[in-house]
N, C-alpha and C positions, 0 to 999 in steps of 0.2 A: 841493383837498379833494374826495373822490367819498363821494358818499351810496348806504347799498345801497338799491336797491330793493323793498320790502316788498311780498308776496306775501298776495294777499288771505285772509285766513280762511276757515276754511268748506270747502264742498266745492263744485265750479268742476261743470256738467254732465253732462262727460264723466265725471264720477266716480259720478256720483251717476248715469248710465246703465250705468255699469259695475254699480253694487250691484244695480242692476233687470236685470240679465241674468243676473249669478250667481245669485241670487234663483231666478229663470224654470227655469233650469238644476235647481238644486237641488228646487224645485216638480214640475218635470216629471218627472223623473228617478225622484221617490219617489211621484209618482202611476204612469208608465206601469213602473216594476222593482222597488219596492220596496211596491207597497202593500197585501202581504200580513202586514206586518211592524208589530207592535203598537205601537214608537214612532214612527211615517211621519207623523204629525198635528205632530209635531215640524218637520220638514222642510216640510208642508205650511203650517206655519204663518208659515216664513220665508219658503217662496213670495209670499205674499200680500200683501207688502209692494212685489210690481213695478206692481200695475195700479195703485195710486195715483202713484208715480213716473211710469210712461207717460204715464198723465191730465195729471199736473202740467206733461207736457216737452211736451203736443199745445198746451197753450194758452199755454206760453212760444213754442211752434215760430208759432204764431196770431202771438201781438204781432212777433214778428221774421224774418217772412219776406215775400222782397221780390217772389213770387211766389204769392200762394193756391193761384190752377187748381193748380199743378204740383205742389206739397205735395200735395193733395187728389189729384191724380191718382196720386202715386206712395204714399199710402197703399191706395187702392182697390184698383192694380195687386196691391199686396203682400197684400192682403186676399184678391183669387180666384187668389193664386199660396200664398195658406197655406190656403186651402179644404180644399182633398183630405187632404193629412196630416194638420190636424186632426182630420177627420169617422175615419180610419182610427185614431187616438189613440182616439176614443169606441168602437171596436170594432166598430161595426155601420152597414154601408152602408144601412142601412135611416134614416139619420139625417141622410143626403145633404142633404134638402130643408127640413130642420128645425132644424138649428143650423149654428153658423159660430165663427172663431177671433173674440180681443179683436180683430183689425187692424181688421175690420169694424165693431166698436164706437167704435174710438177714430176710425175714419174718419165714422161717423156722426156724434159728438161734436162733432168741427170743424166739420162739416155746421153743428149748432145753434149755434156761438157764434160762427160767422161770419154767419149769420144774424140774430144776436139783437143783435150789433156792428153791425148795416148800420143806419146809420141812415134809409134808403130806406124799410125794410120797417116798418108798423105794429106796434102793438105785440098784434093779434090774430095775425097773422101769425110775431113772433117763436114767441108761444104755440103757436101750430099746429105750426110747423115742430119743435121741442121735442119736443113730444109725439108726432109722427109719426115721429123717431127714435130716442124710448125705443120706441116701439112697434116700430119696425122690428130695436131692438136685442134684444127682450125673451126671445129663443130664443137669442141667440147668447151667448158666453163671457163674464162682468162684466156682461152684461145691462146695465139701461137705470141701473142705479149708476154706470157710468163714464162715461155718458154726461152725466149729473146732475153726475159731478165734475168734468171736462172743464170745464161751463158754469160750476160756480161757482167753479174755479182761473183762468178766465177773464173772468168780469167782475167780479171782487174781487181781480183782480192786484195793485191797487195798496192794498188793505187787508186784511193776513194775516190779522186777527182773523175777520173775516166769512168771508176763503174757507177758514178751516180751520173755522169753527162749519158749515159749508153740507157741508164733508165728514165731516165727524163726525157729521153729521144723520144724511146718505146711509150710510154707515157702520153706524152701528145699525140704519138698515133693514135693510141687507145680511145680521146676525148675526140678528136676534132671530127671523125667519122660523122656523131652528132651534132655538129655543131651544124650541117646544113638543115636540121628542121628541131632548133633546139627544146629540150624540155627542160624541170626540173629535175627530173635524172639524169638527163647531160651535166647539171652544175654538180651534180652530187660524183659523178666519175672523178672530179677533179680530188677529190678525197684521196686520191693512191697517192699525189704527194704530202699527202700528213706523214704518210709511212721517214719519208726524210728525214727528220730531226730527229724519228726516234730512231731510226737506224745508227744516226751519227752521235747518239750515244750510247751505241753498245760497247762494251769495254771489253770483252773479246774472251769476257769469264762464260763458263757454264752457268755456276748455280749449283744445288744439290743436286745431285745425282742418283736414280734409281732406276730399274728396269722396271718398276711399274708405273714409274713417271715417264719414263720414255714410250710404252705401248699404251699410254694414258692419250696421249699426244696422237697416236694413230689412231683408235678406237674411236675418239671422242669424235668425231667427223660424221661417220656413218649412227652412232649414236642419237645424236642432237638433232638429226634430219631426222630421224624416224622419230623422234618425241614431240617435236614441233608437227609433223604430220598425223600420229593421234591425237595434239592437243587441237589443233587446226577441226577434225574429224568429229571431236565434241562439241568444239563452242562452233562452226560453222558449219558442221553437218556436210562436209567435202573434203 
């Protein structure tokens, strides 16, 4: 007698980082080609469902990595290797010194909740460290929000209710800013909670597993800005 094997429910990581790069794709594509076009807060609005997915996979990547330094190193790496194409996405080199892509954020994020995990570190100390990389993040792309959710999808891992009320907090910070001179990209911010449902079916599997699927994942970021900005380059001559 063979029993089949049943295949977990839900969506396994690899899928649910695949939704975070279509996402990304679809995001970018209608801010840097299409965002002359009256329904693009549409598109921008499915964007906006990747930085909570990212956040949520920095501090799954935290609990199961059998390495920090080199995590943390090869976000960083991927951080001043998406610098440039970023800063040229915003249009103006005048902007070099002043902002930066999510890598940078989410690289700070682990910064704080690997800190804030250490139980070496006092607990003035976790606070400082925190607050010294919202602040470090507060110019750069998700700003010092994903850094907030990064910390609370990582120290309420093991209780959903708490680390989803902690991004929902963060969340309504993120919207309501706009809301005193609202547009259609204020409606479209609200998109970060579509991220919800799909988080709350991740099943807590991998997926296949490769090192060229994992450096696929970092690459693909500074990648896809530089393609969009040649193709940007041909069809609108900027």
């Amino acid at each position: 007698m063979s029993f089949a094997v049943q295949k977990p429910v839900g969506l396994n990581a690899n899928r649910l980082k695949a939704i975070a790069v279509a996402a990304m794709v679809i995001d970018h594509t209608a801010a840097l080609l299409l965002g002359s076009l009256p329904w693009v807060w549409v598109l921008r609005l499915v964007g906006r469902l990747t930085a909570p997915i990212m956040c949520y996979f920095i501090a799954e990547g935290y609990a199961h990595t059998s390495n920090l330094r080199r995590y943390f190193v090869r976000l960083l790496v991927t951080a001043a290797v998406s610098h440039v194409p970023f800063v040229l996405c915003q249009g103006k080199w005048t902007q070099f010194w002043n902002t930066t892509s999510v890598i940078w954020t989410l690289t700070l994020g682990l910064l704080a909740l690997a800190v804030s995990q250490d139980e070496r570190v006092p607990l003035w100390g976790k606070l400082l460290t925190a607050l010294a990389c919202c602040a470090l993040a507060w110019n750069a792309d998700w700003s010092w929000h994903a850094v907030l959710w990064i910390l609370g999808f990582g120290t309420f891992r093991d209780d959903k209710r708490r680390a989803f009320a902690v991004f929902a907090a963060v969340g309504l910070l993120y919207v309501l800013p706009d809301l005193a001179e609202p547009t259609m990209y204020t409606l479209s911010r609200l998109g970060v909670f579509l991220a919800i449902p799909l988080l709350l079916l991740y099943n807590g599997t991998h997926g296949a597993r490769s090192r060229a699927l994992q450096y696929a994942y970092y690459w693909f970021y500074p990648a896809h800005l530089t393609a969009l900005l040649l193709l940007r380059y041909f069809l609108l001559g900027r």
